[in-house]
C-alpha positions as CSV (number, residue, x, y, z in Angstrom):
1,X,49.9,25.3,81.5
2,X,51.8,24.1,84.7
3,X,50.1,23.8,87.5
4,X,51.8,24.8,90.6
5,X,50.2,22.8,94.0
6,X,51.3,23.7,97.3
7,X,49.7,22.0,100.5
8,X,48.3,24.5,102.5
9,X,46.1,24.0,106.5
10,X,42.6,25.4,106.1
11,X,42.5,26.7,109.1
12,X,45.6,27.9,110.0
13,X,47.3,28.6,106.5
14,X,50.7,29.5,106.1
15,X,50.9,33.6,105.1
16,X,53.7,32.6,102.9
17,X,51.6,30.4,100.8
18,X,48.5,32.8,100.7
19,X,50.7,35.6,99.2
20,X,52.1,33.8,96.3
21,X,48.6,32.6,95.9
22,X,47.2,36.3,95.8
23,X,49.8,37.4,93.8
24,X,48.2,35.1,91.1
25,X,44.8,36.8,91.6
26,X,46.4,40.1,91.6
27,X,48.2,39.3,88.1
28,X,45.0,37.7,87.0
29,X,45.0,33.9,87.4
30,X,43.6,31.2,88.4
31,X,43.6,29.9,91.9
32,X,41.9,27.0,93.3
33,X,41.1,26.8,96.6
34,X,38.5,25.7,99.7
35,X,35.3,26.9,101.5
36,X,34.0,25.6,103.9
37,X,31.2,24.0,101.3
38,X,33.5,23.5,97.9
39,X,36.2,24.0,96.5
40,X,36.4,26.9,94.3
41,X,38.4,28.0,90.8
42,X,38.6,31.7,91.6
43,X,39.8,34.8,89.9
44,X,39.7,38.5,90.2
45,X,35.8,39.7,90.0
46,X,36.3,42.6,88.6
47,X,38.6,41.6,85.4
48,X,36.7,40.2,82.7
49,X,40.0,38.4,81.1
50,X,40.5,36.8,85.0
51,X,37.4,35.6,84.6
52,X,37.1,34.6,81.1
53,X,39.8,31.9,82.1
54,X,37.5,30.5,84.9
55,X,35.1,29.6,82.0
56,X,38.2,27.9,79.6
57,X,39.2,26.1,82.4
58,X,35.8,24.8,83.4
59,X,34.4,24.2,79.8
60,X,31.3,26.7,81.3
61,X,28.6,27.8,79.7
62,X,29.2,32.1,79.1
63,X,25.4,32.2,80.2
64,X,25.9,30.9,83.6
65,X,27.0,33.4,85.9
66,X,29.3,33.1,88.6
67,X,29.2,33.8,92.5
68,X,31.6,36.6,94.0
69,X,33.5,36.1,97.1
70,X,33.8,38.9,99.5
71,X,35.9,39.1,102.5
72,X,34.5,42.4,104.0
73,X,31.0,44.6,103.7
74,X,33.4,47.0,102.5
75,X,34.1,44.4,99.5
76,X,30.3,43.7,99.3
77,X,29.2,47.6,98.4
78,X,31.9,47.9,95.7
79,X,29.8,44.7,94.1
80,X,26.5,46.1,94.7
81,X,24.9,48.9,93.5
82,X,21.8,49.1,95.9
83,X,21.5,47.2,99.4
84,X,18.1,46.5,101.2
85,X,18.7,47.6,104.9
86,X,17.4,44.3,105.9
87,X,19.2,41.9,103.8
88,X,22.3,43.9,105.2
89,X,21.0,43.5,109.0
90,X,20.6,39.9,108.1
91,X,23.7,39.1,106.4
92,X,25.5,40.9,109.7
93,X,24.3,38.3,111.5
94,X,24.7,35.2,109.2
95,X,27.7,35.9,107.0
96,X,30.5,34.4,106.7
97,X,28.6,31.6,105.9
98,X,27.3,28.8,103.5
99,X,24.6,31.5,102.4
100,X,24.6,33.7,98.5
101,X,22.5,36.3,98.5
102,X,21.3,37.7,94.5
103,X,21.3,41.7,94.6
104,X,21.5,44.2,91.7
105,X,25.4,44.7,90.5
106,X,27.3,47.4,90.9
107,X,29.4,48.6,87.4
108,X,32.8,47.2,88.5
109,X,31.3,44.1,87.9
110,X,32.1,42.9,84.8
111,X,29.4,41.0,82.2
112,X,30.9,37.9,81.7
113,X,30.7,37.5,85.9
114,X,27.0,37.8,85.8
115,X,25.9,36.5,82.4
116,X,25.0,40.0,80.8
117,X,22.1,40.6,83.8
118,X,21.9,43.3,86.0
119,X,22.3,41.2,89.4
120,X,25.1,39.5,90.9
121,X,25.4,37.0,93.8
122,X,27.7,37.7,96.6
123,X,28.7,35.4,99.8
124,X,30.9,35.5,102.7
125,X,32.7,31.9,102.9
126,X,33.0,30.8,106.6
127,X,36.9,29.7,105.8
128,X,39.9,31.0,107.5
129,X,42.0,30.1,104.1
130,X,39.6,31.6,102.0
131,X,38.7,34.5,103.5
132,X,42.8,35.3,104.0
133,X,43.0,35.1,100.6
134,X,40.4,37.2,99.2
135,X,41.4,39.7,101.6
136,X,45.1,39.6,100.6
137,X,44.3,39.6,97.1
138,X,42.8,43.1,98.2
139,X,39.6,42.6,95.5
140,X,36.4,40.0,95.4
141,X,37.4,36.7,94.3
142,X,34.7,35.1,91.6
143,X,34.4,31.3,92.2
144,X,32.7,28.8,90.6
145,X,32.8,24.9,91.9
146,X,36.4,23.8,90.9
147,X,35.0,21.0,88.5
148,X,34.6,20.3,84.3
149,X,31.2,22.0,83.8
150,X,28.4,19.7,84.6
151,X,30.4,17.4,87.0
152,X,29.9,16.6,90.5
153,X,31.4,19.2,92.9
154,X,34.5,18.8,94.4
155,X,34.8,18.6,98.1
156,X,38.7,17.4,98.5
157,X,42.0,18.6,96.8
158,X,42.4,15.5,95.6
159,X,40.1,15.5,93.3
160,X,40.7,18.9,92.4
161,X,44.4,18.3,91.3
162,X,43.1,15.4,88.8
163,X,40.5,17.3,87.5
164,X,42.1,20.8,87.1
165,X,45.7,19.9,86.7
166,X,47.0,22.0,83.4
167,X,44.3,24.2,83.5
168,X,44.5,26.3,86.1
169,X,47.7,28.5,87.6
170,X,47.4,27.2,91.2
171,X,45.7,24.5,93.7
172,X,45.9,25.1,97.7
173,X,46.0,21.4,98.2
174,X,44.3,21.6,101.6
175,X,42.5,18.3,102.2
176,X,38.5,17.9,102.6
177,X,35.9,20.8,103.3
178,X,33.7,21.2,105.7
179,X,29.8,20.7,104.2
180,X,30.7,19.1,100.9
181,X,27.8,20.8,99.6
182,X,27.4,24.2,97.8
183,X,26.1,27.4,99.4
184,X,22.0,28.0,99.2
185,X,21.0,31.2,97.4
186,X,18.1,33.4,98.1
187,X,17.0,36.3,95.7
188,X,17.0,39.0,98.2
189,X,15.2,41.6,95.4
190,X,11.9,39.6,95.5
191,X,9.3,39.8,98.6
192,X,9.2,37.4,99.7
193,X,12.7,35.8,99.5
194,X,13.0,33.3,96.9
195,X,14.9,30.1,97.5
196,X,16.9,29.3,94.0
197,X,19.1,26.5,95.4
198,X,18.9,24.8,98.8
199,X,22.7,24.7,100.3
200,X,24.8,24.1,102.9
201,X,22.6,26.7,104.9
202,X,19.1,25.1,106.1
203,X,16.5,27.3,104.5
204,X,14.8,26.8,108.0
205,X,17.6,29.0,109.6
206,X,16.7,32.0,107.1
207,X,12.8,32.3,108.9
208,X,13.9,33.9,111.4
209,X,15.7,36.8,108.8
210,X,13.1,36.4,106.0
211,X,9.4,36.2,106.0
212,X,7.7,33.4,104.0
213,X,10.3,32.2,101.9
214,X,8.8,30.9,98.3
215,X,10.8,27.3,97.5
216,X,10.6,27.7,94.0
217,X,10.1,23.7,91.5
218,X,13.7,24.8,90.2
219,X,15.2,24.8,93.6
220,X,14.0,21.3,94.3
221,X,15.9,20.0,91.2
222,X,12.5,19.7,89.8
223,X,12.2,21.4,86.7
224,X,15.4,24.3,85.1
225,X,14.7,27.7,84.5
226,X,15.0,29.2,81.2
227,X,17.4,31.9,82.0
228,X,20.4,31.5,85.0
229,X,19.8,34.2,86.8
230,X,22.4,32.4,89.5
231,X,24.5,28.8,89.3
232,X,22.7,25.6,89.0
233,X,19.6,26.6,87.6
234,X,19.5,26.0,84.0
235,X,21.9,23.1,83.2
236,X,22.3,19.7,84.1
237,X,25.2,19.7,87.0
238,X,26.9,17.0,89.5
239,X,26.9,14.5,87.3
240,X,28.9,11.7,87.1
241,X,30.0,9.5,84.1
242,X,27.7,6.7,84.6
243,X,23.7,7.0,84.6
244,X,22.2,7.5,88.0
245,X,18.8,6.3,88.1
246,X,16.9,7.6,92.0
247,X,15.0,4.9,93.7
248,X,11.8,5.9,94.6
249,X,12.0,3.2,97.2
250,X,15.0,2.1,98.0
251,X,13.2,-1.2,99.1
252,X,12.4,-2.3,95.4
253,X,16.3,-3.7,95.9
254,X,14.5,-6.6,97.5
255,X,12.5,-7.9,94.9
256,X,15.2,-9.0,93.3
257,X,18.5,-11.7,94.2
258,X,21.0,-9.4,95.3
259,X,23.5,-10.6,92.6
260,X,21.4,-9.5,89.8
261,X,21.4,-6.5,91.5
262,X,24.7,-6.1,92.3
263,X,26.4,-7.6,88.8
264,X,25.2,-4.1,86.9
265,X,24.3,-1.3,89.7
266,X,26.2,0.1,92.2
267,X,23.8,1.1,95.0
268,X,24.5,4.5,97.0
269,X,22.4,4.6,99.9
270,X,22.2,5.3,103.5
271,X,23.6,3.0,106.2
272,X,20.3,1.9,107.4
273,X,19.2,1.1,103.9
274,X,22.3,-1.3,103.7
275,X,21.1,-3.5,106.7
276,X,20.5,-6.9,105.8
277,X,21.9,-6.7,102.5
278,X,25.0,-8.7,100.9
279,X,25.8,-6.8,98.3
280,X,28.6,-4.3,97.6
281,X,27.7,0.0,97.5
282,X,28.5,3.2,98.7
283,X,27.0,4.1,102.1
284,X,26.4,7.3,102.7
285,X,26.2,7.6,106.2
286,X,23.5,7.7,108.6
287,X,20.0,9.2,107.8
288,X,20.1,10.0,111.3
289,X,22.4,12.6,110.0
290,X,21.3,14.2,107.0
291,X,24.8,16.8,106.9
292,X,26.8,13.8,106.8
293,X,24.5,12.5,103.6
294,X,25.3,15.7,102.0
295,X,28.9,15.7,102.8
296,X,29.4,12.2,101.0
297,X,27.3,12.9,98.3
298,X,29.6,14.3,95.8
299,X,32.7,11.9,96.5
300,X,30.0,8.9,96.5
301,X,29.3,10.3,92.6
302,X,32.6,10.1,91.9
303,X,33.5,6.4,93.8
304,X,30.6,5.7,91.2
305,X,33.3,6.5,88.1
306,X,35.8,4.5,89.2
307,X,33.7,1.0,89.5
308,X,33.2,-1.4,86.8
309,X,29.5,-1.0,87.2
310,X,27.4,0.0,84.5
311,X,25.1,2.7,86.5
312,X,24.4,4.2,89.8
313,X,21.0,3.6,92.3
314,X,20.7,5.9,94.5
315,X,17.6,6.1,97.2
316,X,15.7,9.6,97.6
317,X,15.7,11.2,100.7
318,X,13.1,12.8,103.2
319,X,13.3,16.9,101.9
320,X,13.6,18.3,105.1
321,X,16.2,20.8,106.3
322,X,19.4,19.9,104.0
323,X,17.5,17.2,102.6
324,X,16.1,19.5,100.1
325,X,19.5,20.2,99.3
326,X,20.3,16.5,98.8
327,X,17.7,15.9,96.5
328,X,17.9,18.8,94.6
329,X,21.9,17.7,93.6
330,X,20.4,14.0,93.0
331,X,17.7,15.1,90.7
332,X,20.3,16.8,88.5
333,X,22.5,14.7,88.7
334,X,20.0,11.7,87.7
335,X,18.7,10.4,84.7
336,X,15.7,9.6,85.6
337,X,13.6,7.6,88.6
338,X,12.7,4.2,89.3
339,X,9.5,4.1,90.8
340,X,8.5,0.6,90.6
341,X,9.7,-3.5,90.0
342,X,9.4,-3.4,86.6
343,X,10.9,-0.6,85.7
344,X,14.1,-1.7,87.7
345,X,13.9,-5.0,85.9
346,X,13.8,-3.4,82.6
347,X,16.8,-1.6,84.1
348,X,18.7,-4.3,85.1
349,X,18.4,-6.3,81.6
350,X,18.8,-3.7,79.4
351,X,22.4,-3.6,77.6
């Protein structure tokens, strides 16, 4: 397949780009193209052959539904079949934004969107570019993270163009998003509101629209669900191509000369954690600043592939606000944690 890429501003796009790149929905293709969390392979929602190509392209699993992009409430009836007045007095106020709401499909949604289940999820991106195009395209767009299945997310065009090059009919090569992190989701159908993934949108902000929100194990990375009933909850996802081991302590680094440290793992930690240290890593920004953690996160994964290093350690970080979101991408992303010195030294000498 050739790939056709065409530079494109985010926030000011040029019409003349986002019609040929509708015109590719419309004729159902592929389009890749930014949020404001990241970037997504999209096609038309409500063709199942659209979408069946999002899954070829990705490698995807057919049991792991996909999110629908809406530019309009107008959009969001057509995809839903039954609206709680207050989810809908909610998402007035909140949408667009970084937040995926679960509600009960609507029949021009095809199966292969939502896995075969009766629900769908639905969001509003907060992206000039994105929003322009779903509403030229004149339908819902359905948009999984432009990645291989079960890599990390991609968060600049960049990456996007290596990746999906061949595979897909179009790439709006439009530079970095905004969050670098995906979208939460909340299952609007239980009472109280269930958290399934923790996102770009501080599950603190949704108290003052939801009552007691339940924070499920599977949306702190902890433990998968049996059934995806939305993205990221069954499979292993973000991950790079080296193990990633979490430090349960990122000071356990000093128990040990930094070159024995730094011959076999590449550290990614914050900048604090990097004080006092001669040895060579990813910094992740401040922890002063957990959204800027969360923005690098993904493109720290993938600095991680391209170093002659043998794995990744990455420090854990305090689950507050986004940091729940940090740590639920790090968990599954990880292979495992390191929780004291001699399980990093059996680390470091094995191999």
């Amino acid at each position: 397949m050739k790939t056709r890429v065409v530079k494109v501003d985010q926030v000011d796009p040029d019409i003349g780009v986002l019609k040929e790149a509708s015109g590719v929905i419309k004729n159902g293709g592929t389009v890749v193209f930014p949020t404001e969390t990241v970037y997504g392979l999209g096609a038309n929602a409500y063709s199942a052959e659209a979408c069946s190509k999002i899954f070829k392209a990705k490698n995807r699993p057919e049991d792991n539904p996909l999110i629908v992009h809406v530019a309009n409430r107008r959009q969001l009836l057509d995809c839903t079949s039954e609206q709680d007045p207050e989810v809908m007095r909610a998402l007035d106020s909140i949408w667009p934004g970084p937040l995926t709401v679960l509600m009960k499909r609507s029949s021009r949604i095809p199966d292969n969107v939502t896995a075969g289940l009766d629900t769908v999820a639905v969001r509003m991106p907060a992206n000039p570019l994105a929003l322009k195009l779903i509403e030229m395209s004149g339908v819902p767009i359905a948009a999984p993270s432009a990645n291989i299945a079960t890599r990390p997310s991609i968060v600049d065009s960049a990456d996007a163009i290596a990746e999906l090059d061949g595979l897909v009919d179009m790439i709006l090569d439009a530079g970095p998003t905004f969050f670098g992190i995906e979208s939460t989701i909340i299952n609007t159908m239980k009472k109280p509101v269930e958290l399934l993934r923790p996102g770009a949108f501080d599950h603190a902000d949704l108290e003052p629209y939801f009552d007691n929100i339940v924070v499920s194990d599977v949306a702190r990375g902890i433990s998968a669900s049996e059934i995806a009933i939305t993205p990221g909850m069954k499979y292993r996802h973000y991950s790079p191509d080296r193990e990633l081991y979490i430090l349960s302590d990122a000071g356990l680094i000093k128990s040990f000369p930094t070159g024995a440290v730094g011959e076999k793992a590449m550290l990614i930690m914050s900048s604090e954690k990097f004080e006092g240290l001669s040895v060579d890593g990813i910094s992740l920004g401040s922890e002063e600043n957990l959204y800027e953690i969360a923005r690098n996160l993904f493109t720290a994964f993938r600095k991680l592939e391209r170093t002659p290093k043998a794995f990744g350690l990455i420090q854990s970080f305090p689950e507050r606000g986004v940091g729940l979101a940090i740590m639920n991408r790090i968990r599954k992303a990880s292979s495992g944690t390191i929780n004291s010195k001699e399980e990093l030294e059996a680390l470091l000498h094995s191999g």
